[in-house]
MARDREN-62155 format. One record per residue (C-alpha): residue number from 1; x negated, z, y. Coordinates in steps of 0.2 Angstrom, whole numbers, plus 5000, padded with zeros to 4 digits. Last residue first. Layout:
<pamis>
PAMI  seq  east  up  north
PAMI  NUM  X  Z  Y .
...
</pamis>
This chain:
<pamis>
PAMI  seq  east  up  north
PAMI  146  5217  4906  4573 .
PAMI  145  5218  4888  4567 .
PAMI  144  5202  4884  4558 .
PAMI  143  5193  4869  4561 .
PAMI  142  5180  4876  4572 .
PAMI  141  5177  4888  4560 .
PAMI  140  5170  4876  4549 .
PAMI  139  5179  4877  4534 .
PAMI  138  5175  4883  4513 .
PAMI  137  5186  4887  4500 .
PAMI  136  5182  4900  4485 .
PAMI  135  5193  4899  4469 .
PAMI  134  5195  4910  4454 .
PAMI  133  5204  4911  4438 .
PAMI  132  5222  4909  4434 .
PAMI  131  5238  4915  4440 .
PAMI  130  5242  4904  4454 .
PAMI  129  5255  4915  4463 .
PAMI  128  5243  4929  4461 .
PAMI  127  5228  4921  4469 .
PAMI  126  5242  4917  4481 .
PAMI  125  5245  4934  4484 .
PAMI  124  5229  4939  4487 .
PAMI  123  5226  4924  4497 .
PAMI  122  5238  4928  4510 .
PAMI  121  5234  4946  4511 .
PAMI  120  5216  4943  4515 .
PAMI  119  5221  4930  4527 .
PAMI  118  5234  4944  4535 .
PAMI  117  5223  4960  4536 .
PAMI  116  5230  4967  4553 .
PAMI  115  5245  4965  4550 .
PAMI  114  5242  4977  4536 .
PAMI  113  5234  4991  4546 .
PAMI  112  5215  4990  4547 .
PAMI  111  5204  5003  4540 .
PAMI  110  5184  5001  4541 .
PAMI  109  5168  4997  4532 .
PAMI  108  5151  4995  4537 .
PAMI  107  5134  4991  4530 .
PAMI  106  5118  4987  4536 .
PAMI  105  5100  4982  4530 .
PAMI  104  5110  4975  4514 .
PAMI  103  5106  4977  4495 .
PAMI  102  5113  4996  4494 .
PAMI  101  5128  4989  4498 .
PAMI  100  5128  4982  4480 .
PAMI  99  5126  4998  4472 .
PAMI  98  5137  5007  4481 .
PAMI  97  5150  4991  4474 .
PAMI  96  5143  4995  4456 .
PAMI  95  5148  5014  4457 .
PAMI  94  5165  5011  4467 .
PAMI  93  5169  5000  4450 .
PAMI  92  5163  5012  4437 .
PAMI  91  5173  5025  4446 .
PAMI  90  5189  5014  4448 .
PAMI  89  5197  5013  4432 .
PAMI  88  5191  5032  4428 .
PAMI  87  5203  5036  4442 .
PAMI  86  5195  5052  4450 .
PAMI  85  5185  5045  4466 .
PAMI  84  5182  5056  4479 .
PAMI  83  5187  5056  4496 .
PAMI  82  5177  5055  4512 .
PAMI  81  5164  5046  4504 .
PAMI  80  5164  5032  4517 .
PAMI  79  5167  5020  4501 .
PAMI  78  5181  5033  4495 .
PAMI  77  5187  5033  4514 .
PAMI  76  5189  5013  4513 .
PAMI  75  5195  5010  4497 .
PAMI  74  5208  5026  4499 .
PAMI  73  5214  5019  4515 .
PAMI  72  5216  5002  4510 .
PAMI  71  5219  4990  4524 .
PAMI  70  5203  4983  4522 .
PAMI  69  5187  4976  4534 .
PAMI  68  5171  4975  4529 .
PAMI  67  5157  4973  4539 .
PAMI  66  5140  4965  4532 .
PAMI  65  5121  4965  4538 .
PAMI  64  5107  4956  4530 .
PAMI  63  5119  4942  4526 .
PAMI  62  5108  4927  4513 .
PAMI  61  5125  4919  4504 .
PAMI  60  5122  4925  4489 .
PAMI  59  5124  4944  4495 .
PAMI  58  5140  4938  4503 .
PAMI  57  5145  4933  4489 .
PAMI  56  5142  4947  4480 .
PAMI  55  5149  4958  4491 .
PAMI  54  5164  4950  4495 .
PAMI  53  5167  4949  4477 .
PAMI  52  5166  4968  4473 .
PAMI  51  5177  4972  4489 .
PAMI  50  5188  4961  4481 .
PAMI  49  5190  4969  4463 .
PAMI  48  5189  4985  4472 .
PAMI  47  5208  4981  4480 .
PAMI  46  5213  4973  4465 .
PAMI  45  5210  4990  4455 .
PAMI  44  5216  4999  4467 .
PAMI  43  5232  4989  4466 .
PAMI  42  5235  4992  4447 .
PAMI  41  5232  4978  4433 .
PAMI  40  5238  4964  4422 .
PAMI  39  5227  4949  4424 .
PAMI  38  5213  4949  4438 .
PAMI  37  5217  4930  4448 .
PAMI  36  5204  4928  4462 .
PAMI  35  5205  4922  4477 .
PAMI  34  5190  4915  4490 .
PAMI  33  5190  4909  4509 .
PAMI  32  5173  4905  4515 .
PAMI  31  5174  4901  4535 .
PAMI  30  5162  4897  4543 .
PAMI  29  5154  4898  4561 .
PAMI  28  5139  4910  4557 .
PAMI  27  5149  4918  4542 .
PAMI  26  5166  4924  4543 .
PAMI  25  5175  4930  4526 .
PAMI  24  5193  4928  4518 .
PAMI  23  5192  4939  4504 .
PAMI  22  5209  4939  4492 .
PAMI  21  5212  4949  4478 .
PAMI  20  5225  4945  4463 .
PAMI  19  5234  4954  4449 .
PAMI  18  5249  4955  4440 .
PAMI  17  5256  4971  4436 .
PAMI  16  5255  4990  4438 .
PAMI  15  5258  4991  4451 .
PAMI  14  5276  4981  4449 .
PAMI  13  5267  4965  4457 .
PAMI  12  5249  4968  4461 .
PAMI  11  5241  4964  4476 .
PAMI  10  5223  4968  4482 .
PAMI  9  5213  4964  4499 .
PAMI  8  5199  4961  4509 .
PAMI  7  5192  4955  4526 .
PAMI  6  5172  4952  4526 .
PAMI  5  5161  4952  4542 .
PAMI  4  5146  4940  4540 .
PAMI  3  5131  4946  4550 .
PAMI  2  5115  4936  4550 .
PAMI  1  5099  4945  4556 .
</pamis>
């Protein structure tokens, strides 16, 4: 069953304010990097925004089993269902990303602290200091420095 574990993140500068989410993603020896640029926006917003992709891409990229890994503690304990989701911004969103879990034999998410989440932080904000659309980069893990 192939496993792809999945680190995500959101900026946004002024909150709210620019936007960008970064996944950085390990799949069977690669690595897919993407970033996206979300316009004027909160956080959360961002945050979800990367779960969202991370899901889908890792949907399209055949994973049976995903782990995601964010330094959100509200993304996370929303998805675990430990808190509930108020912000009308974010409901239709936490509704769409339970619905994408749905497509995998198992799921997982869980808190990291900041240092923790570095890649993701990384292309977050660069998807911020580009300011445009998306991107998603491909290595071979055994090119990546770690």
């Amino acid at each position: 069953m192939m496993k792809v574990i999945a680190w995500i993140d959101g900026a946004a500068r002024g909150n709210p304010g620019p936007a960008g989410y970064g996944v950085y993603m390990k799949k069977e020896g690669e690595i897919i990097e993407v970033s996206g640029f979300l316009g004027h926006t909160t956080n959360n917003v961002a945050e979800y925004a990367g779960l969202l992709d991370a899901l889908t891409v890792a949907a399209s990229e055949g994973a049976r089993e995903v782990e995601i890994i964010s330094d959100s503690e509200l993304l996370v304990k929303q998805m675990l269902g430990i808190y509930r989701v108020k912000h009308p911004n974010l409901v239709p969103m936490h509704a769409e990303a339970k619905s994408l879990v749905r497509k995998f034999a198992r799921f997982s998410i869980r808190h990291t602290l900041r240092a923790g989440n570095k890649d993701a932080d990384r292309l977050a904000n660069r998807a911020v200091d580009r300011g445009e659309g998306r991107l998603i980069e491909r290595h071979h893990q055994d090119n990546v420095q770690s």
